[in-house]
LOMAR-597851 format. One record per residue: residue number from 1; residue in three letters; x, y, z of N, C-alpha, C in turn. Coordinates in pm, 1 decimal. Layout:
+-----+-----+----------+----------+----------+----------+----------+----------+----------+----------+----------+
|   n | res |      n_X |      n_Y |      n_Z |     ca_X |     ca_Y |     ca_Z |      c_X |      c_Y |      c_Z |
+-----+-----+----------+----------+----------+----------+----------+----------+----------+----------+----------+
| NUM | ALA |        X |        Y |        Z |        X |        Y |        Z |        X |        Y |        Z |
...
+-----+-----+----------+----------+----------+----------+----------+----------+----------+----------+----------+
This chain:
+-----+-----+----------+----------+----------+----------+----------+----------+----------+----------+----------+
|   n | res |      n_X |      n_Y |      n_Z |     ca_X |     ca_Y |     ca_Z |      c_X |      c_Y |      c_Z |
+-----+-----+----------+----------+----------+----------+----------+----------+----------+----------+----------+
|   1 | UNK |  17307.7 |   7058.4 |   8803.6 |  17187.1 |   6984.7 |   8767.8 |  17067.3 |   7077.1 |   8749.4 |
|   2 | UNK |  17083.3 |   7188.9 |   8746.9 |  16959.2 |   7288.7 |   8743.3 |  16926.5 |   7311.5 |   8583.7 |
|   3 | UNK |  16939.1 |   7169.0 |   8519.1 |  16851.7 |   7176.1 |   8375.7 |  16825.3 |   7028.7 |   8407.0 |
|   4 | UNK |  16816.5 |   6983.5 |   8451.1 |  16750.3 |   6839.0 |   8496.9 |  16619.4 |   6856.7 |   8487.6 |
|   5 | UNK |  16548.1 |   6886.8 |   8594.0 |  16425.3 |   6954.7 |   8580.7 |  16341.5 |   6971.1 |   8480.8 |
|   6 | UNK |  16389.2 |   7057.2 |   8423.5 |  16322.8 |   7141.1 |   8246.7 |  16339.3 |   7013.3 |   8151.2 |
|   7 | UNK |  16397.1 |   6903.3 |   8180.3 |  16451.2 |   6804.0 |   8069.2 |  16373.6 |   6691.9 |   8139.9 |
|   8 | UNK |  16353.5 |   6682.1 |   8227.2 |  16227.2 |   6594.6 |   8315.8 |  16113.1 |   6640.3 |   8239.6 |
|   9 | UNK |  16073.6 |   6759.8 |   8273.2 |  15961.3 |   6831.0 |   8202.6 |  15921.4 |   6798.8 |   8024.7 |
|  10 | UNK |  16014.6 |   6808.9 |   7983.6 |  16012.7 |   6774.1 |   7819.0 |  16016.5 |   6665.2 |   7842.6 |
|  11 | UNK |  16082.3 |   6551.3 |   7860.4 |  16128.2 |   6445.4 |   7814.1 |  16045.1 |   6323.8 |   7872.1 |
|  12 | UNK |  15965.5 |   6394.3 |   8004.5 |  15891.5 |   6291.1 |   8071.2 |  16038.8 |   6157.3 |   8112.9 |
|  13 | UNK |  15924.8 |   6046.0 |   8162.7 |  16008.8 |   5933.4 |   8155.8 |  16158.2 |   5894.7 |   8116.1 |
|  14 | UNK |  16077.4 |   5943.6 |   7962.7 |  16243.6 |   5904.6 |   7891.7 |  16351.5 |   5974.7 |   7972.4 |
|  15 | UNK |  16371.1 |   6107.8 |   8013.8 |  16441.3 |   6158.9 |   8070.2 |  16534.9 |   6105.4 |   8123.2 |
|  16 | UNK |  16474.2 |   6001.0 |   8273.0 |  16514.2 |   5920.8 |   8319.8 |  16564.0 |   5783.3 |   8312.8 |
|  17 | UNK |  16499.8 |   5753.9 |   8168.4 |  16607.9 |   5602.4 |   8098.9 |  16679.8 |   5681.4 |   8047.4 |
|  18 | UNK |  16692.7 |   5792.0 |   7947.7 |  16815.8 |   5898.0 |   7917.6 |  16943.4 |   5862.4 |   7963.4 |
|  19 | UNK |  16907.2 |   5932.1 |   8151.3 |  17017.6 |   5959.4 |   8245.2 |  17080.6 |   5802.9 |   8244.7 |
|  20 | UNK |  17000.1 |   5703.0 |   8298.1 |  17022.8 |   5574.6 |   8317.3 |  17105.1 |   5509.5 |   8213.8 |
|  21 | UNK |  17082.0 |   5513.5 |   8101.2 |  17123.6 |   5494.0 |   7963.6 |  17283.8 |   5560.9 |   7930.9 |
|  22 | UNK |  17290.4 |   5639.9 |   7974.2 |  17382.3 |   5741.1 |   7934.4 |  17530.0 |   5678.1 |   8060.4 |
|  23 | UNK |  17464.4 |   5692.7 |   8183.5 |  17539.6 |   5633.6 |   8255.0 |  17616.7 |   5475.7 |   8218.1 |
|  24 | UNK |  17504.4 |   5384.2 |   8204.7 |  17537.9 |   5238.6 |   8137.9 |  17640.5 |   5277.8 |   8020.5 |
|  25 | UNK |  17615.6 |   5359.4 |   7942.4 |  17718.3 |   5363.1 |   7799.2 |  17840.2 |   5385.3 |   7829.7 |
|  26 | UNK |  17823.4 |   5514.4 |   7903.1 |  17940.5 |   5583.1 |   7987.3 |  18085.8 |   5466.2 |   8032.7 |
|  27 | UNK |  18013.6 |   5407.9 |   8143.1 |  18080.8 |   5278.0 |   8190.7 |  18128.8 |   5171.7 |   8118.3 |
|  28 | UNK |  18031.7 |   5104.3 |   8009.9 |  18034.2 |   5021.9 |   7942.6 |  18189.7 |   5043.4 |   7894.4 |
|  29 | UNK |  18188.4 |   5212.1 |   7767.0 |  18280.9 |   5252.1 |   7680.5 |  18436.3 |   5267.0 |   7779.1 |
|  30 | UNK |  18411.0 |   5294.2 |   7891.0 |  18551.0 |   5327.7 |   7980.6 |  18584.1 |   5207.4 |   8014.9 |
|  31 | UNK |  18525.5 |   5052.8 |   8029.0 |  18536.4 |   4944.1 |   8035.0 |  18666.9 |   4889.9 |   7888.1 |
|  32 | UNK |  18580.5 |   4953.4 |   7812.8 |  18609.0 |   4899.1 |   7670.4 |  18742.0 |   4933.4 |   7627.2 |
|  33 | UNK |  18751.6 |   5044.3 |   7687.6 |  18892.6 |   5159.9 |   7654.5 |  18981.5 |   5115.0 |   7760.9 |
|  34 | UNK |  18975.5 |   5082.4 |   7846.6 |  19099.1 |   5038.7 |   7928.9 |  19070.5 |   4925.6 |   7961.8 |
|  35 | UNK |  18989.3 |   4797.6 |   7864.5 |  19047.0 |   4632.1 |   7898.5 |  19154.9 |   4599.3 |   7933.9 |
|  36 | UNK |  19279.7 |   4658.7 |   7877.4 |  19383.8 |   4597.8 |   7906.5 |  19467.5 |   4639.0 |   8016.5 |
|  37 | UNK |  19427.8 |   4749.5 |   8110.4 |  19477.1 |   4769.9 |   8203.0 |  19356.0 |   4725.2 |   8368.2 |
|  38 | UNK |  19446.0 |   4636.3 |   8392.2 |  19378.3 |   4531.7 |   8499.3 |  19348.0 |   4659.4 |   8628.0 |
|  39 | UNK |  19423.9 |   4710.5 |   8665.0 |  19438.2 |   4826.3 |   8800.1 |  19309.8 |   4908.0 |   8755.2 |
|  40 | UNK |  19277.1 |   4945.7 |   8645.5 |  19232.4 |   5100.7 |   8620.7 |  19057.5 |   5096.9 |   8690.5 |
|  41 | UNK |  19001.2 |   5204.7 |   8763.5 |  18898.3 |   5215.8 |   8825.9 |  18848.7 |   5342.8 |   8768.1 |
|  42 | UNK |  18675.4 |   5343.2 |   8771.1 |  18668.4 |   5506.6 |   8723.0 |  18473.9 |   5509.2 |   8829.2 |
|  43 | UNK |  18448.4 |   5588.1 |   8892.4 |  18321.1 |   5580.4 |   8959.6 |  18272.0 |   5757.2 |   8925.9 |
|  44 | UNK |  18159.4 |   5760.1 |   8974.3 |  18110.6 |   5872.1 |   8926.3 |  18002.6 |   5897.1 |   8793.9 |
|  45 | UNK |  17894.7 |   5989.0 |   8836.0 |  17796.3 |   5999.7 |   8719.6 |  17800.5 |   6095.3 |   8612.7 |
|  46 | UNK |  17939.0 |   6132.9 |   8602.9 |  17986.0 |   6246.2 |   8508.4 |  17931.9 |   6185.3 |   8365.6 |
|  47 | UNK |  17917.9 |   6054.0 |   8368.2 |  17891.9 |   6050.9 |   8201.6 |  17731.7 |   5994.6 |   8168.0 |
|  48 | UNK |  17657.7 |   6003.8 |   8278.1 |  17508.3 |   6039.9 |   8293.3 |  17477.8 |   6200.7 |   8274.3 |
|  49 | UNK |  17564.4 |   6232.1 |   8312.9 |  17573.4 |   6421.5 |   8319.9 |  17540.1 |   6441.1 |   8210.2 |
|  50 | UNK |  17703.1 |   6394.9 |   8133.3 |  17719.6 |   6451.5 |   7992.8 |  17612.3 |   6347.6 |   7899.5 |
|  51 | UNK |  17552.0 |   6278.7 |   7914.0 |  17408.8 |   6254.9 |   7844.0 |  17325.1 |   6350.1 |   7848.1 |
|  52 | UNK |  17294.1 |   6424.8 |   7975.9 |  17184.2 |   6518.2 |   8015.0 |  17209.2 |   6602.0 |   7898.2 |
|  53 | UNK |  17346.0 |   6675.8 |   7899.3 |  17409.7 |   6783.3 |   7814.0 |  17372.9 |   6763.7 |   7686.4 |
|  54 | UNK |  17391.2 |   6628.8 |   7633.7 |  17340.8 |   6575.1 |   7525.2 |  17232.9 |   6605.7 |   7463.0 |
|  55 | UNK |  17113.1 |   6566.1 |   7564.1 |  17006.0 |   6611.6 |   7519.7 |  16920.4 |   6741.8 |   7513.7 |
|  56 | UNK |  17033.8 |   6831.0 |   7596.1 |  16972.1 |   6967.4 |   7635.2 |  17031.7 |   7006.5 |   7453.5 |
|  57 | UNK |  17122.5 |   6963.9 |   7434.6 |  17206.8 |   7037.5 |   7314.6 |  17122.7 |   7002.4 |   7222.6 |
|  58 | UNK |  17043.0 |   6880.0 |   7179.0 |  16943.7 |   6824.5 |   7065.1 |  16826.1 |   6875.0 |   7057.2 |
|  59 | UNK |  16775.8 |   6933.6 |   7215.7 |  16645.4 |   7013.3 |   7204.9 |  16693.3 |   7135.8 |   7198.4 |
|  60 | UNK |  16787.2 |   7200.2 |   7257.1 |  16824.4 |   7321.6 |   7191.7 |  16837.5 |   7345.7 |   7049.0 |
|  61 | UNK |  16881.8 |   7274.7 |   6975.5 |  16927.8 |   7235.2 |   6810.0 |  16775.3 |   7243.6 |   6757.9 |
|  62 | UNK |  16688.3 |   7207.2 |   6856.0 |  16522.9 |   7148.0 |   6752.3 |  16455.3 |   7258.4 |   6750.4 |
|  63 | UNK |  16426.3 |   7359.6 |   6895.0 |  16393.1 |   7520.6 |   6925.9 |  16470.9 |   7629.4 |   6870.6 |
|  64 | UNK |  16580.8 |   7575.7 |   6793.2 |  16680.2 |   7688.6 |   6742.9 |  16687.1 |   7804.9 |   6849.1 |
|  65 | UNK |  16759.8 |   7724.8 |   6959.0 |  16801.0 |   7824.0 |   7032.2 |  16954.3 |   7844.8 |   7040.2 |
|  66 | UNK |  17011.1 |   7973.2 |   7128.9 |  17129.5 |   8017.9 |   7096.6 |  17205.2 |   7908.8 |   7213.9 |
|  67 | UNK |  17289.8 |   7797.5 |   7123.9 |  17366.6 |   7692.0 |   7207.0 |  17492.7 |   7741.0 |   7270.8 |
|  68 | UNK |  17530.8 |   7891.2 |   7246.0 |  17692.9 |   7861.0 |   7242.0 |  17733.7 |   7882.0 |   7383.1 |
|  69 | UNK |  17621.0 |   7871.4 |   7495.8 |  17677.1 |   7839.9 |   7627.8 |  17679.1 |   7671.4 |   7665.7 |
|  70 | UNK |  17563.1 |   7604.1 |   7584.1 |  17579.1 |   7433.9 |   7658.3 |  17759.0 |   7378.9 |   7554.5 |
|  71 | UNK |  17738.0 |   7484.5 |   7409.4 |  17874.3 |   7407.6 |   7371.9 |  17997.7 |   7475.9 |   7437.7 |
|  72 | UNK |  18017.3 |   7569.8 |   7517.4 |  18057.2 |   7605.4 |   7557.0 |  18142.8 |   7520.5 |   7700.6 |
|  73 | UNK |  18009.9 |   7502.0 |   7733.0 |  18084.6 |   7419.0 |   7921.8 |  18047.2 |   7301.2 |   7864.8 |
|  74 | UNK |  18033.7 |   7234.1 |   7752.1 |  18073.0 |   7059.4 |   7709.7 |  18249.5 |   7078.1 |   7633.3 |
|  75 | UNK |  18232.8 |   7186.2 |   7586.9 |  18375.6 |   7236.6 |   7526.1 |  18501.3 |   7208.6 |   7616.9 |
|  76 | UNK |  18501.0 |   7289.8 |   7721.2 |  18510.5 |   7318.5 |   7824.3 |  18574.6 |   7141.6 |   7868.9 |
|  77 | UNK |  18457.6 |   7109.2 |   7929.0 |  18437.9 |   6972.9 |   7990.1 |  18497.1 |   6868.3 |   7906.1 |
|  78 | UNK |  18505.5 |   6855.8 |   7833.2 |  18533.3 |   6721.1 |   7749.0 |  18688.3 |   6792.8 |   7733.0 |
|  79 | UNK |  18786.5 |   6881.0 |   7683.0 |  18902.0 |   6947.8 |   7685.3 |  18990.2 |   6892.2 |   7840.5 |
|  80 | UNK |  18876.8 |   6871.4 |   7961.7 |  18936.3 |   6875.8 |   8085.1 |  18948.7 |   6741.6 |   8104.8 |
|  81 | UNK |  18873.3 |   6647.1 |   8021.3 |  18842.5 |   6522.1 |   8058.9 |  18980.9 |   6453.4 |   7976.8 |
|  82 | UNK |  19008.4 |   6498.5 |   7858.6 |  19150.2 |   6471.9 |   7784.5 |  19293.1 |   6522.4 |   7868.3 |
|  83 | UNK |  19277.2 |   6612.1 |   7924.1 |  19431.1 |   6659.7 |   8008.9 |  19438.2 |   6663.4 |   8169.7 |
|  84 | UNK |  19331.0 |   6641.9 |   8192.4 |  19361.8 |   6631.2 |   8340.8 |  19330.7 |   6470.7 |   8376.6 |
|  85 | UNK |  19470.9 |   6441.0 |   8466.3 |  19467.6 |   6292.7 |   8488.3 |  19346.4 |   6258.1 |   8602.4 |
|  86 | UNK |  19304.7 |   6141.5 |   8583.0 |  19207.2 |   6098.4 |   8695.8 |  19067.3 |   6153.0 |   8637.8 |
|  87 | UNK |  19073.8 |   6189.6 |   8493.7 |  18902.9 |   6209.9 |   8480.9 |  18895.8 |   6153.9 |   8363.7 |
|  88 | UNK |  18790.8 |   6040.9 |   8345.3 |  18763.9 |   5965.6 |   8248.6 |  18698.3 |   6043.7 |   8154.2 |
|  89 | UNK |  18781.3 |   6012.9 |   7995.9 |  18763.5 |   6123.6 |   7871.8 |  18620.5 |   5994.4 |   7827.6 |
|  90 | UNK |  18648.2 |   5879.1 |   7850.5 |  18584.9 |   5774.8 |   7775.3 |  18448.8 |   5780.0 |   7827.9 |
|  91 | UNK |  18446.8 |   5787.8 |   7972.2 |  18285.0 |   5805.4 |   8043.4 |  18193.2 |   5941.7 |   8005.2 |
|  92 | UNK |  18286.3 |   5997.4 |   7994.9 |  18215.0 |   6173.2 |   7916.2 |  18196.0 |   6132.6 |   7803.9 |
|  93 | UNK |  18254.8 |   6059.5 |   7688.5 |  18239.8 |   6059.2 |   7576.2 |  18103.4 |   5968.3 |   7535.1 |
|  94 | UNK |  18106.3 |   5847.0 |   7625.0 |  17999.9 |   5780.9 |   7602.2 |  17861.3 |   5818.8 |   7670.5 |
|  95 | UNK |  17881.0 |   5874.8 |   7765.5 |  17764.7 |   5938.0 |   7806.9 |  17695.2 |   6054.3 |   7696.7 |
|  96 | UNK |  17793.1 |   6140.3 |   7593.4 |  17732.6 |   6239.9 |   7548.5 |  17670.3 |   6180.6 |   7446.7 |
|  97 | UNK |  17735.0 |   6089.2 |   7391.6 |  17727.7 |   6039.1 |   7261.8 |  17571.0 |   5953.1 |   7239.8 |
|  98 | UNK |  17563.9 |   5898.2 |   7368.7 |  17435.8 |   5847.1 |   7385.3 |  17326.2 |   5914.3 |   7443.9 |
|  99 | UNK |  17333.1 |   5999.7 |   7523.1 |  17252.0 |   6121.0 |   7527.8 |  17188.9 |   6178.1 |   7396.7 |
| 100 | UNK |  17301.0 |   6230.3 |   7296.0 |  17253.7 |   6260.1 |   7169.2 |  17163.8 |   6178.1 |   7111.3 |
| 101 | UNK |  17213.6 |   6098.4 |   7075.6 |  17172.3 |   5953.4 |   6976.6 |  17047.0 |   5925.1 |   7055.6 |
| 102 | UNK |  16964.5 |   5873.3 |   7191.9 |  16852.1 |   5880.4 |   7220.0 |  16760.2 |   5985.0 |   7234.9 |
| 103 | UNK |  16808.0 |   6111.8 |   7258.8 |  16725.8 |   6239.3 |   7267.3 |  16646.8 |   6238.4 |   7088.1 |
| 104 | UNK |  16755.8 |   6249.2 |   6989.7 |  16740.5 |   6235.4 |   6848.8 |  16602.6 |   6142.7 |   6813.8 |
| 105 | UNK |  16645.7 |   6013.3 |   6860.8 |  16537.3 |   5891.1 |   6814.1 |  16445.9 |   5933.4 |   6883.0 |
| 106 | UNK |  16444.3 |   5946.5 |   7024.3 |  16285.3 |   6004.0 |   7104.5 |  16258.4 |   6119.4 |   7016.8 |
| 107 | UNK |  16293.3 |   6218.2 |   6961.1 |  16211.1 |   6321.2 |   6911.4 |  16163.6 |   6287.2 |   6765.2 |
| 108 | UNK |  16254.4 |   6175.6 |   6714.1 |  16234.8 |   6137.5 |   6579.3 |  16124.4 |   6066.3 |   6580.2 |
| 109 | UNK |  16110.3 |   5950.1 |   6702.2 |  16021.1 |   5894.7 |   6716.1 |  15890.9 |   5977.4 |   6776.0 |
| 110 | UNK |  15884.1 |   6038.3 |   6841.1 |  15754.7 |   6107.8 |   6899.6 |  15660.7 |   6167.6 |   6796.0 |
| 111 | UNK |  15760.5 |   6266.5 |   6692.2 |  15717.9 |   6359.0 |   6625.1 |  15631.1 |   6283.6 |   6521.2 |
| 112 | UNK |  15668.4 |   6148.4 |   6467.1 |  15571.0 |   6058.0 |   6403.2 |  15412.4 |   6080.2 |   6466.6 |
| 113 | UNK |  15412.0 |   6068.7 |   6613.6 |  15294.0 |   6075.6 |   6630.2 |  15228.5 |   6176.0 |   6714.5 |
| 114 | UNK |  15252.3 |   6267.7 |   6704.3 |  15232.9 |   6406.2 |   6773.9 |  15080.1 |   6425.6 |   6672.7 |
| 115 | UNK |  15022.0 |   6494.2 |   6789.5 |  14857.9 |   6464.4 |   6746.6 |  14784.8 |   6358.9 |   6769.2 |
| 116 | UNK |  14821.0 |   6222.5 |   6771.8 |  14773.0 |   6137.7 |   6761.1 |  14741.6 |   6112.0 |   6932.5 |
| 117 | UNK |  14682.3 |   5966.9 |   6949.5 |  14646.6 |   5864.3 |   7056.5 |  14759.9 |   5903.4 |   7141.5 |
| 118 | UNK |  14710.5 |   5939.4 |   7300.2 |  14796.7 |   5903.6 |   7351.4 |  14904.7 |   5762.0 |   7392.8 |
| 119 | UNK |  14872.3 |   5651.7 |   7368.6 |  14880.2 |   5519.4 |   7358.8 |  15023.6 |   5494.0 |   7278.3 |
| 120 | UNK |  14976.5 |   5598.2 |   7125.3 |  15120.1 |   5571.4 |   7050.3 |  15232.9 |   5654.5 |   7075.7 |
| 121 | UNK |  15170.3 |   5743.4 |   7170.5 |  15305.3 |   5819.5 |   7200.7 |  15389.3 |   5728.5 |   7330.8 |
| 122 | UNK |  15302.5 |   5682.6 |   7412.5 |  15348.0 |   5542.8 |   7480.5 |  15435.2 |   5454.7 |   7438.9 |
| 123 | UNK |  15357.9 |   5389.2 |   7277.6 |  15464.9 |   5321.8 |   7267.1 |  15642.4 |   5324.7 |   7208.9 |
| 124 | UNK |  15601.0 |   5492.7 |   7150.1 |  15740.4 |   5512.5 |   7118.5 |  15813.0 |   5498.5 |   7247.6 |
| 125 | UNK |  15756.7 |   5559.3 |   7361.9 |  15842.6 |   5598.9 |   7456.1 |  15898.7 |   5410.5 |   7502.2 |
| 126 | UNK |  15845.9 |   5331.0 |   7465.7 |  15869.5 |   5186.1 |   7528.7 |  15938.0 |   5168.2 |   7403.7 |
| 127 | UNK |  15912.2 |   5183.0 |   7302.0 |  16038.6 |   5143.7 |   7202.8 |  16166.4 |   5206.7 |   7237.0 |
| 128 | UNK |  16165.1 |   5338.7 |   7236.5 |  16324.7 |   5365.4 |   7285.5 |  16332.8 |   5264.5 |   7408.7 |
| 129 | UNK |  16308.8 |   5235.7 |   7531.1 |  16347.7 |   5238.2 |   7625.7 |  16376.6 |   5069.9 |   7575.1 |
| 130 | UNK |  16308.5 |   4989.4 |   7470.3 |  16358.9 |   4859.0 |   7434.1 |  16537.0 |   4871.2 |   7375.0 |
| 131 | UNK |  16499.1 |   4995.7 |   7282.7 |  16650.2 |   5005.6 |   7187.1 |  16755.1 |   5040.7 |   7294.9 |
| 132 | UNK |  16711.9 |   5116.2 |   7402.9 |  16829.7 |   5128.7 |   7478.9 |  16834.0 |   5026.4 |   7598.9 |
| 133 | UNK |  16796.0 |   4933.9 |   7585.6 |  16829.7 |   4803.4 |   7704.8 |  16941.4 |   4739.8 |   7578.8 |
| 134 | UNK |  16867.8 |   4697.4 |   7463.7 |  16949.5 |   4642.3 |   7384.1 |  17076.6 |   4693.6 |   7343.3 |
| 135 | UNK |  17098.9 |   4827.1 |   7328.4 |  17177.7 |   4932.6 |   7334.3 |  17262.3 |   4895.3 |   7421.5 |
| 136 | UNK |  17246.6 |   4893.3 |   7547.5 |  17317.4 |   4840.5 |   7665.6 |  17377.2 |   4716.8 |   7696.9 |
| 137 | UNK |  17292.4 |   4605.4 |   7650.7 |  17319.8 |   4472.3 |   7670.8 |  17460.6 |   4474.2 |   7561.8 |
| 138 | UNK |  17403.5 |   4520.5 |   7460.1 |  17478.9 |   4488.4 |   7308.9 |  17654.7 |   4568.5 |   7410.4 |
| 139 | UNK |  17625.0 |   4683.0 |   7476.1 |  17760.7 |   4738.2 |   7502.0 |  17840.4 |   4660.6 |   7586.3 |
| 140 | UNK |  17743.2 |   4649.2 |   7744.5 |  17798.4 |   4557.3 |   7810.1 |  17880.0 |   4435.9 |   7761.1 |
| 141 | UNK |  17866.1 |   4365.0 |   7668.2 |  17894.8 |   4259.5 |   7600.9 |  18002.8 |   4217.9 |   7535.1 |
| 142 | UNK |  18070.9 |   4354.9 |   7444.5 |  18192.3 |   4407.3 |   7416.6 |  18337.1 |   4362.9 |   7528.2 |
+-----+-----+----------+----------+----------+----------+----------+----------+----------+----------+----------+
């Protein structure tokens, strides 16, 4: 977790519907992927993690910085999550996937108003955090 922090720092708030977000997807998608097996259990914030990763990889991508250590241990990680039994490939997958996809819209959305009112940078940050309840509800629902 020692890029948590630095991604608190950037991301403010969102950060933390991020993590939250990422987790919900996470679950939702490992729900989705094994409906039909009644037994199957999966706990753990590995796919809040791999959101974090997500978004470290999208602001890395935006600073053009050198990624090939975060793709490296997601490489890594997601490889381990496919062959080793007892670790959900589906909770990693949905956690990253939504990590990406909100880091993206928060910067897509911010950068609209960079310079401006602090107020509208507010409300982007409450618009994502609307798209990802709905985001969530819409998954849960599945």
């Amino acid at each position: 977790f020692c890029f948590a922090p630095l991604l608190e720092q950037i991301l403010g708030p969102v950060g933390f519907l991020l993590f939250i977000g990422a987790e919900l997807a996470a679950h939702a998608l490992t729900l989705v992927i094994h409906r039909n097996s009644p037994n199957y259990a999966a706990v753990g914030a590995s796919g809040a993690i791999f959101g974090l990763f997500g978004a470290l990889a999208i602001l890395y991508k935006r600073v053009k910085a050198n990624m090939s250590g975060i793709l490296a241990i997601l490489g890594i990680n997601l490889v381990l999550g496919f062959v080793v039994q007892g670790i959900s490939w589906g909770s990693h997958l949905g956690g990253l996937v939504v990590g990406i996809l909100l880091t993206w819209l928060w910067i897509g959305i911010g950068s609209r108003f960079q310079g401006k009112r602090e107020h509208a940078r507010l409300t982007a940050d409450i618009g994502v955090a609307l798209l990802l309840f709905a985001a969530m509800v819409g998954l849960l629902l599945i």
